[in-house]
N, C-alpha and C positions, 0 to 999 in steps of 0.2 A: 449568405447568412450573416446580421451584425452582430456583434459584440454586443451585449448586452453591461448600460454600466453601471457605475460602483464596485467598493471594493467585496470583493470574496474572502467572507471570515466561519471558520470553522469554532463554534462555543467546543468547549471543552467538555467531556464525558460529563461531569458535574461540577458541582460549586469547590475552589479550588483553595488548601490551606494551605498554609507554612510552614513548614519546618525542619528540623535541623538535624544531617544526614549523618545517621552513626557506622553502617555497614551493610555490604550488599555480598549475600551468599545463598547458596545453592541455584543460582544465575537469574532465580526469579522473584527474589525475595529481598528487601530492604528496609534493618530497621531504622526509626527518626525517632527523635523528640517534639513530638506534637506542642499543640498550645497546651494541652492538659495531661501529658503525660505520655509514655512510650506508642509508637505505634510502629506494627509492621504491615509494609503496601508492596502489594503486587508489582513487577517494574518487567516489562513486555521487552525490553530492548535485551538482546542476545548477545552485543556487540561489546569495546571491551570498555567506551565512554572513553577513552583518555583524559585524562585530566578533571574530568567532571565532577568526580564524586567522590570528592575529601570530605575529611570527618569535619563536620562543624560548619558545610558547606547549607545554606539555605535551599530547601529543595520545594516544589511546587506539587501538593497530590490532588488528585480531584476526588469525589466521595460519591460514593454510589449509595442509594436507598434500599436497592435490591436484598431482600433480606435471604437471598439462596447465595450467595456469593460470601467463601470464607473469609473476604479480608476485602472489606469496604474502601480502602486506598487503593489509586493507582498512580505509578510515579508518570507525572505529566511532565518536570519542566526541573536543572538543577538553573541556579542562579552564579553568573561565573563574575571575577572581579576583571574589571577593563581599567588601565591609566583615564578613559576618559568615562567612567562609571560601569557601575555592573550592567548586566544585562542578562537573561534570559533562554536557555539552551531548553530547545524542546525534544526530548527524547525518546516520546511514545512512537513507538513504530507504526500503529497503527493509524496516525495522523494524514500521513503521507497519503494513503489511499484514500481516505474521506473526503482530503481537501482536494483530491484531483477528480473526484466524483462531483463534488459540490460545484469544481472553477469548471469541468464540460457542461455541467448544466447551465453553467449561467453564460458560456461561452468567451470564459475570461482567459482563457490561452492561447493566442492568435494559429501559432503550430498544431491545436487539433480541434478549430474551428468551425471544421467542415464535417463533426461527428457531435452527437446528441445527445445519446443514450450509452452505457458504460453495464458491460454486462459482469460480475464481478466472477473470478478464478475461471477462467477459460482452460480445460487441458490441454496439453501438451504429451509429446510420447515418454517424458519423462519425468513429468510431475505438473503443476501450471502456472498460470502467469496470473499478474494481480486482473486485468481488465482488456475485455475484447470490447470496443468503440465503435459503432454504427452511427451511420449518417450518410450527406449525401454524398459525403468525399469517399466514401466506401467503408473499408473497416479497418482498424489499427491494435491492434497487442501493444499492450501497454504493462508495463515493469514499474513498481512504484520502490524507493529509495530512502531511506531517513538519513540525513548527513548532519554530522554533531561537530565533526573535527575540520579544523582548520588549522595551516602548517604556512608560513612565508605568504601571509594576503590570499591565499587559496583556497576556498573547500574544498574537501576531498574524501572519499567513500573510496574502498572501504575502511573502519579504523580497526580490523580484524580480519584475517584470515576468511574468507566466503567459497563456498565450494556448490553453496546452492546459487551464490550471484554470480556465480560462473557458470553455469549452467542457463540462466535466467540471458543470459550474454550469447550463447553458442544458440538458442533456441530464438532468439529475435535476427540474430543476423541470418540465421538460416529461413527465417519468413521474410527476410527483408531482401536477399537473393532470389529465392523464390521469385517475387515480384507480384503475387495476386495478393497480396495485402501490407499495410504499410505495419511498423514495428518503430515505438519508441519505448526509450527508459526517463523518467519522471523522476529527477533530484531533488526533493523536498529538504533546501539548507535550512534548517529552523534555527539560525541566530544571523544576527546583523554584520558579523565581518567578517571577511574574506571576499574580496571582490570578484572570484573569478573561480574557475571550476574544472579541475585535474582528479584522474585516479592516484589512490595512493600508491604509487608504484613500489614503494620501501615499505608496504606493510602486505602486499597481495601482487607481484609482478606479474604476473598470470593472469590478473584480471585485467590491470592495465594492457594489456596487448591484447587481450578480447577486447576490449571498449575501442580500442585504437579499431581491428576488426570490424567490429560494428559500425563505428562509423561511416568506414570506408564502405560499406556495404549499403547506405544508407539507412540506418536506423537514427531517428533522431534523438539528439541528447539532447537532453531538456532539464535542466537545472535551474530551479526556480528557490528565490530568495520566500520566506514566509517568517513572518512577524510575530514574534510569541510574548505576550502577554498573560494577565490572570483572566480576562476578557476573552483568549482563546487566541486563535492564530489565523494571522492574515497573507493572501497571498499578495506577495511581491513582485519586482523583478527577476525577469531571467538574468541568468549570469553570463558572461561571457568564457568560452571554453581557453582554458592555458593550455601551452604547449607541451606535451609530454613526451 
């Protein structure tokens, strides 16, 4: 099967404004200073952002037309400041999953290559996993990841406490022993630094020694660089895994 080329870019839920981030409470709710006035948008990430989301911080919503939906904003993207310019931190969760549906179809990720089709929320005996993967390589369970935080050149998941991605960890390595089907986890880093890719062991150790687990299990880790833009997010390079 080859690789099909060009780059894999996911557009964004809709057309994307600016604006300027005042507070984020009841975990799903965020309000900004739009171009014309206050707005409050939707923000899907559960997790705690570190550092992303100061007041006054440029933040990235995309708009939906849907006239059933009470709140036409969703927070797509905050804008963080770098010594060598700002740059763009994607923090919709649900990106992860799209772009990894979008890069099998087009066969942009060499480690699951050998799969075609991406069946979405597979069960499991205790709840399910993002994508069960068919092809001729056979079939794969697939975990998708949204990673925001970087610490010392590194990305790193989780930046909160996960009790369901530890779970997501016990149930791949346990299909990855098994041995009649393969089990990866899918690291979607959506910004440009950090060269390399570790569990946060000082914010979830428990998870870190499941991932360590998995691996040794063979479950592949796959952490993949993706590009965020107002244009939408593209996927990158894989990262190479640090030592943990």
């Amino acid at each position: 099967m080859e690789q099909e080329s060009g780059p894999v870019v996911l557009p964004h839920p809709g057309p994307i404004i600016e604006a300027r981030f005042v507070r984020r409470y009841k975990r799903f709710l965020v309000d900004a200073q739009g171009p014309n006035g206050p707005i409050t948008a939707h923000a899907n990430n559960t997790g705690s952002m570190l550092g992303l989301l100061r007041p006054g911080a440029t933040i990235g919503l995309s708009t939906s037309d849907n006239p059933k939906r009470r709140l036409p904003y969703t927070l797509e993207m905050t804008r963080v400041p770098d010594f060598a310019g700002d740059f763009w931190v994607g923090v919709n969760t649900l990106t992860p999953n799209r772009l990894l549906r979008r890069a099998v179809a087009a066969r942009a990720i060499p480690e699951l290559a050998g799969y075609d089709a991406a069946r979405p929320e597979p069960p499991f005996a205790d709840g399910r996993l993002d994508f069960l993967l068919t092809g001729p390589a056979g079939r794969c369970f697939v975990e998708c990841k949204n990673v925001t935080m970087v610490e010392d050149d590194a990305a790193m998941f989780p930046d909160a406490a996960t009790e369901r991605g530890r779970k997501h960890l016990v149930e791949l390595t346990r299909l990855a022993r098994e041995g009649r089907d393969k089990a990866a986890i899918f690291y979607c880093v959506q910004r440009p630094d950090g060269h390399c890719f570790a569990p946060a062991a000082v914010i979830d150790p428990q998870y870190a020694e499941l991932l360590t687990e998995a691996a040794a299990a063979g479950v592949l880790i796959l952490p993949y660089r993706a590009a965020v833009s107002a244009a939408g997010v593209e996927l990158g390079e894989c990262l190479p895994l640090a030592r943990w």
